[in-house]
N, C-alpha and C positions, 0 to 999 in steps of 0.2 A: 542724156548726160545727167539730167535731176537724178532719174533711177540708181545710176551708176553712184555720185553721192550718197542716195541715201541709201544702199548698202555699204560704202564704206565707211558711213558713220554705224550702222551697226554693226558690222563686223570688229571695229574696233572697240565700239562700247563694249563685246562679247568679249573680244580679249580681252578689255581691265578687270571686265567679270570675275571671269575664270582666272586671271595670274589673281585677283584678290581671295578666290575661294581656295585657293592651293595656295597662299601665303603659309609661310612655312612660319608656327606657330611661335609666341615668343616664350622663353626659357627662364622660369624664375626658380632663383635657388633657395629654398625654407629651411632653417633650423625648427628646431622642435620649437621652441621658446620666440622666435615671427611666429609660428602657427598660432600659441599659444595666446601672445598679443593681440594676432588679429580676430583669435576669437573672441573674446573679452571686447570687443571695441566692437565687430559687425557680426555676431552670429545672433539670427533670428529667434532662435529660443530662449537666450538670453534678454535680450530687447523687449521680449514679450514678456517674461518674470519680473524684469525692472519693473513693473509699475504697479507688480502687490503692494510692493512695498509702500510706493506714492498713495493708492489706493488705500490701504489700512490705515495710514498719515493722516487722509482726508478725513475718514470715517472717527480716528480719535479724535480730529480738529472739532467736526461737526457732535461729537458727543458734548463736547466744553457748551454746546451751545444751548443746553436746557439752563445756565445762569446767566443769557445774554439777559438785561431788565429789556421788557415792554412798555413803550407808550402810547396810552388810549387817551383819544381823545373824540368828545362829542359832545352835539346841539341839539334840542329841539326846541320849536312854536307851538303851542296849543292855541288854539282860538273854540270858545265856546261861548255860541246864543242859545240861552235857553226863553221860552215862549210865555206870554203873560197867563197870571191867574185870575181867576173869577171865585173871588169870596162870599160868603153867607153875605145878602142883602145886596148881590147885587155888585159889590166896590171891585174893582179890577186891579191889579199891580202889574204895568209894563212888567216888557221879559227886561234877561240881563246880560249883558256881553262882557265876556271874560277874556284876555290873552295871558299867556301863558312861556316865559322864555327861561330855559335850561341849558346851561352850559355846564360839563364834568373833565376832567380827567385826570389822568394819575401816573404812575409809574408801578410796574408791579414787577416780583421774580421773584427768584430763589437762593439759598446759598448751597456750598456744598456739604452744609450740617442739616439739613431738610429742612432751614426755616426757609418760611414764605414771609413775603411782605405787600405792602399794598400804602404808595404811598399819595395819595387822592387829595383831590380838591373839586366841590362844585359851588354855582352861584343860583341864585332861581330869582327872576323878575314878576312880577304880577299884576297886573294892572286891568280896569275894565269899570264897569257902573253898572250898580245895579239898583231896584227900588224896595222902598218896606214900608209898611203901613203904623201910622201912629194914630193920638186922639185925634193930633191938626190932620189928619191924613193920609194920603200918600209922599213919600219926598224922598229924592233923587240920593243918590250913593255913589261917588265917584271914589274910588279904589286904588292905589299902589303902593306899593313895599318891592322892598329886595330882601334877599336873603345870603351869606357865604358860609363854608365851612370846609377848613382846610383839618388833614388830618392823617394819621402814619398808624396802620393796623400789622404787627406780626404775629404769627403763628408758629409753632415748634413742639418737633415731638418728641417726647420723652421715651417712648418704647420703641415701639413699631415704624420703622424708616428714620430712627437714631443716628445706628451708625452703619445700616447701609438701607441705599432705598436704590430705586427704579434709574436715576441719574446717575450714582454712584455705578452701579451695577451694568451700566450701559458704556460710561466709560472704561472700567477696568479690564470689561472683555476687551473691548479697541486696543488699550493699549496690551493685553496681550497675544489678538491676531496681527499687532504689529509685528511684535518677536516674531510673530510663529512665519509671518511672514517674507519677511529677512533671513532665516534659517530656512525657508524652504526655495529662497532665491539662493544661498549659499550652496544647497544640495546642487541645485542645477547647475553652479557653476561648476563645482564637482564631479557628474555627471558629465557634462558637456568637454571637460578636459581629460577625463579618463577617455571618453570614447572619441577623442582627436587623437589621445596621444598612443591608441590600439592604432585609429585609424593610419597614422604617420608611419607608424612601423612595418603595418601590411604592407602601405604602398612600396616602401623598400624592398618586403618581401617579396613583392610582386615583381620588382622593376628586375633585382637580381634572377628569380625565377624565370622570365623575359629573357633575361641574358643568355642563361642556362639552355633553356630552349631553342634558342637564335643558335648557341654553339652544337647543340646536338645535331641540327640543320646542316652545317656546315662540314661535319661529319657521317652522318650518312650521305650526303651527295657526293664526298670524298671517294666514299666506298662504292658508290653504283658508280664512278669512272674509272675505279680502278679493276672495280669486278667487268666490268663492259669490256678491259682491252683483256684481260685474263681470259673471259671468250672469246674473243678475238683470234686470241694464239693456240684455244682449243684446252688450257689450260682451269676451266669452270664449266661448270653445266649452266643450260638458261634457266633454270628454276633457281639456283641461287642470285642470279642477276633479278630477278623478278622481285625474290624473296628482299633483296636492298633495296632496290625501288620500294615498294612498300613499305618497308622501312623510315625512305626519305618521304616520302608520302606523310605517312605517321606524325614525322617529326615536323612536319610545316603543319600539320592542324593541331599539332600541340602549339604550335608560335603563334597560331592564332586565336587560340582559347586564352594561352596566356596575355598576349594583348588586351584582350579583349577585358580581361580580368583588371589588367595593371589599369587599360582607362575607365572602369567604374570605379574600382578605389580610387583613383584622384579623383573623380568625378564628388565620391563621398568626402574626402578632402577638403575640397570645395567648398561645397557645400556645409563644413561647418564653420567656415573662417572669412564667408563672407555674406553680405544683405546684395549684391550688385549682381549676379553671375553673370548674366547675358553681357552685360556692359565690360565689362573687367575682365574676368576669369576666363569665357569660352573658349578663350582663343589663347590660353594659358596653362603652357607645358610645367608641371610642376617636377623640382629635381631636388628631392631632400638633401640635406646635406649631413645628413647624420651616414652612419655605417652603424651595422647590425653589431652588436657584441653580448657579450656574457658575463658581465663581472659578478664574481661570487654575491652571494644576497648576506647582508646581515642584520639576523634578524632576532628579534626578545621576546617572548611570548608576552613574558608580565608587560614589558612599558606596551608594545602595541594593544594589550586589554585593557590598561590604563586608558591609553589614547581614544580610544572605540568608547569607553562607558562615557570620558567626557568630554570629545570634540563629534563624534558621527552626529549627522542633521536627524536621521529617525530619531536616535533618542531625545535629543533637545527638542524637537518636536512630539514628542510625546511627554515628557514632562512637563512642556507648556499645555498640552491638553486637560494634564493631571489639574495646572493652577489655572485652567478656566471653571476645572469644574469646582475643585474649591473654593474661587469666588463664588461660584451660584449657589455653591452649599451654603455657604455665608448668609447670602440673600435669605436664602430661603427659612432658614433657623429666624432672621430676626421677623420675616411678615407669621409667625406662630403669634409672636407677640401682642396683646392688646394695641388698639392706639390707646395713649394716651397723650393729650396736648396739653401744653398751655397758649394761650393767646391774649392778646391785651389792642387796645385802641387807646392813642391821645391825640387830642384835636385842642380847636379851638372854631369858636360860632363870631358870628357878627352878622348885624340887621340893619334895615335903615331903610326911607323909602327909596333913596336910589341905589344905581349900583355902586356910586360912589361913597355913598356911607356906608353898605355894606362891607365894603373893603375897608375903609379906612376903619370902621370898629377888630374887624378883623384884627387890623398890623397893632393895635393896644395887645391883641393876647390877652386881654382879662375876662375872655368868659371861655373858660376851657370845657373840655367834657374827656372823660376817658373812663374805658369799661375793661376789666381783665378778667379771667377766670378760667377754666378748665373744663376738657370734657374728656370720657374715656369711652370705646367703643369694643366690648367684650363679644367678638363672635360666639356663638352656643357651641357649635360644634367646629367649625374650622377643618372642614373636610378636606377640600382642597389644598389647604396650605400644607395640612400634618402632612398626605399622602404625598406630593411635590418634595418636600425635606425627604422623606424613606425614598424616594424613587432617585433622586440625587446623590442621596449617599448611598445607595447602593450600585448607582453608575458609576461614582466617585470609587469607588472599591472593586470595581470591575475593571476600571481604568488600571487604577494600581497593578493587578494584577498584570493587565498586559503589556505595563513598561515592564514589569518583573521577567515575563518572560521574553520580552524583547530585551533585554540584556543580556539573557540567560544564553539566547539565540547568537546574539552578538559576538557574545563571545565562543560559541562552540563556529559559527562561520569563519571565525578570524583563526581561530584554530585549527579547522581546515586547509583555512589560505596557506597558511604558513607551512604544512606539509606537504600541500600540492606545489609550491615556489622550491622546497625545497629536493622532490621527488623531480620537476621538470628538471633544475638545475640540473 
């Protein structure tokens, strides 16, 4: 009796099996424009170009960040015993113990005109005892002071990383692999809906071909029963009855080629319009709802060569290549340049034996100090930098050239189009 159970529980687990793998698929009807949509929202190539653009975002963010300011800050103890001497005659002078306490720090950065700056504070303690010999003798030396000095040093070049230097040149390209970046997320979008919107119409072609086939079916099998009773009555020979069998033969391995065709096209379908297949789609009969037609094309030579020189992604992508490399050309003309800088320091000092006098002479301000002045730094030859400018601008002219002829091309492709649209028509 158990046995008998537990085949009837698998016999019928077997059954839901099998009626669930022969569910008879479900039927969703697409216009061109749901495909369109749901490509734009779930296709994976798309999904994966979105984040150039985040990506180049990040990369401009993180260029901003050679003017974040830095804060340094630090300490140190020295402790120093030095060991006693032994002088002419004999007289000896104990050794002397030193400490030693250092605190500094500052604020430092840059602007986006290539000044640096540096704006510092340290204090210094000192204390210890030591010994020194007179007429009465030897006698004891006990020691402390403090010392502060607060103070703001900038730097600024007047030639050479003026008005472009290293941080400058770091960002401009960022933000222009940003564009270039965005326009080549643009292309794919492009790409991505041309080859959905080929893809939508094959399957139509496919589905109607499908049709086509199924009826041709329908009709040679017509013909071997009517040729079958024509031998029957003596009125056909069997080689023609053969020759329609073959025939219908023929015509069911075309219905299965064609099938077979129609479910890889939805299959490619699919596969453009969604991130889920297995979950969603598998089990998902697609039924466009368009119909094939033919409406006359109208078409302009001049506005679509308009259109092509200033919306197509190649060229906008390649005119941004043009203006990375004229940035770098830029660069590279001003490091010819000498440096020449100016620089200056103003502070203010304070002393006292503790750390508290030092400070409080400090916040008076009346014992200032400041140093300015200039210095120039004339490479002899400047090998590197001349050769880097001639290599740039001759890549820079090289570039040119092959937006030139990528226009050139541009427009003889689009010229083409338009006789081949008009020759299919």
């Amino acid at each position: 009796m158990r046995l008998l159970r537990i085949l009837l529980v698998l016999a019928s687990a077997g059954t839901v099996a099998t009626a669930q793998t022969n569910a008879a698929p479900e039927v969703r009807q697409l216009s061109l424009q749901d495909c369109i949509q749901l490509a734009l929202q779930h296709n994976l190539d798309l999904q994966i170009d979105r984040y150039n653009p985040q990506i180049a975002l990040f990369n401009l963010k993180g260029g901003y960040g050679a003017y974040d300011p830095a804060f340094n800050l630090s300490g140190q103890h020295d402790h120093n015993e030095a060991g006693s001497q032994i002088l002419a005659g004999g007289f000896g002078i104990p050794g002397s113990v030193a400490d030693d306490n250092a605190f500094s720090g500052g604020i430092s950065g840059a602007l986006p005109i290539g000044t640096t700056y540096n704006l510092s504070g340290n204090t210094r303690d000192q204390y210890g005892d030591s010994f020194g010999l007179s007429t009465n003798g030897v006698f004891a030396n006990s020691f402390e002071n403090s010392s502060a000095a607060a103070s703001l040093n900038v730097n600024q070049p007047l030639l050479k990383n003026l008005w472009m230097d290293n941080n400058r040149l770091v960002i401009y390209i960022a933000r222009n692999r940003l564009k270039y970046s965005e326009v080549l997320l643009k292309l794919q979008i492009m790409q991505t809906i041309t080859t959905l919107e080929q893809a939508y119409y094959d399957l139509i072609y496919n589905r109607e071909n499908l049709t086509v086939q199924q009826k041709a079916v329908e009709l040679a099998e017509r013909l071997v029963m009517e040729n079958r009773k024509r031998l029957e009555v003596g009125a056909l020979a069997p080689l023609d009855l053969q020759s329609a069998e073959a025939q219908a033969a023929s015509s069911r391995a075309a219905v299965i080629a064609a099938r077979s065709q129609f479910d890889t096209q939805e299959r490619l379908l699919k596969s453009l319009v969604t991130d889920s297949y297995s979950t969603e789609w598998a089990n998902v009969s697609l039924d466009p709802a368009a119909k094939l037609a033919a409406p006359a094309p109208v078409l302009n030579l001049q506005d679509s060569w308009a259109k092509g020189l200033t919306q197509r992604p190649e060229l906008l992508q390649a005119k941004l290549d043009v203006e990375r490399l004229g940035i770098q050309l830029k660069y590279d003309k001003n490091q010819l340049w000498p440096e020449l800088d100016v620089f200056g320091t103003y502070g203010f000092n304070g002393s006292g034996k503790e750390f508290s006098d030092a400070f409080a002479d400090l916040k008076t301000t009346d014992r200032p100090f400041y140093t300015y002045g200039g210095k120039i730094t004339v490479p002899l030859s400047n090998t590197r930098a001349r050769n880097s400018y001639k290599a740039d601008k001759a890549n820079l002219q090289q570039v040119v050239l092959t937006l030139k002829q990528l226009e050139q091309n541009t427009l003889i492709l689009i010229d083409n189009d338009i006789g081949t649209i008009r020759a299919n028509y």
